[in-house]
N, C-alpha and C positions, 0 to 999 in steps of 0.2 A: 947074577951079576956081582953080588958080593957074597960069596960063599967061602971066603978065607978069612972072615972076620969073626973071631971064633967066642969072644963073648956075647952077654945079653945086648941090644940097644933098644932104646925109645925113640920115639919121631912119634914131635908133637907138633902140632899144626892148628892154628886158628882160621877158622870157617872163614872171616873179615879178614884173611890178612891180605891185603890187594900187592904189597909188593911181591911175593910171591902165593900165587894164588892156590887152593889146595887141588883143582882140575888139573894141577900140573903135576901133584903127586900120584897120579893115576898107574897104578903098576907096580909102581917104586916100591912100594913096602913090601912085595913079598918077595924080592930079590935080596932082603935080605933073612935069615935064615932066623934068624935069633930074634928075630924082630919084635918090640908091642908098640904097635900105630895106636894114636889118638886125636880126632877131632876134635877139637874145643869148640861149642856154640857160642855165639855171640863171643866172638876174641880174637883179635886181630894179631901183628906183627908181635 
């Protein structure tokens, strides 16, 4: 999906964050290429 973005990115996401919740990042992180995902416990928005 995102395979033209040619540096590193982070996507960070709090387990609590209800306005976007992280079941919604379901996927999402390995479309991109460069990617490091992190869950944060207990951390919201």
């Amino acid at each position: 999906m995102f395979p033209k973005i040619p540096c590193p990115d982070f996507l960070a996401q709090g387990t609590y964050d209800f306005s976007v919740p992280h079941v919604l990042w379901k996927g999402l992180p390995e479309t991109f290429p460069n990617a490091t995902y992190v869950e944060f416990e207990r951390s919201g928005h």
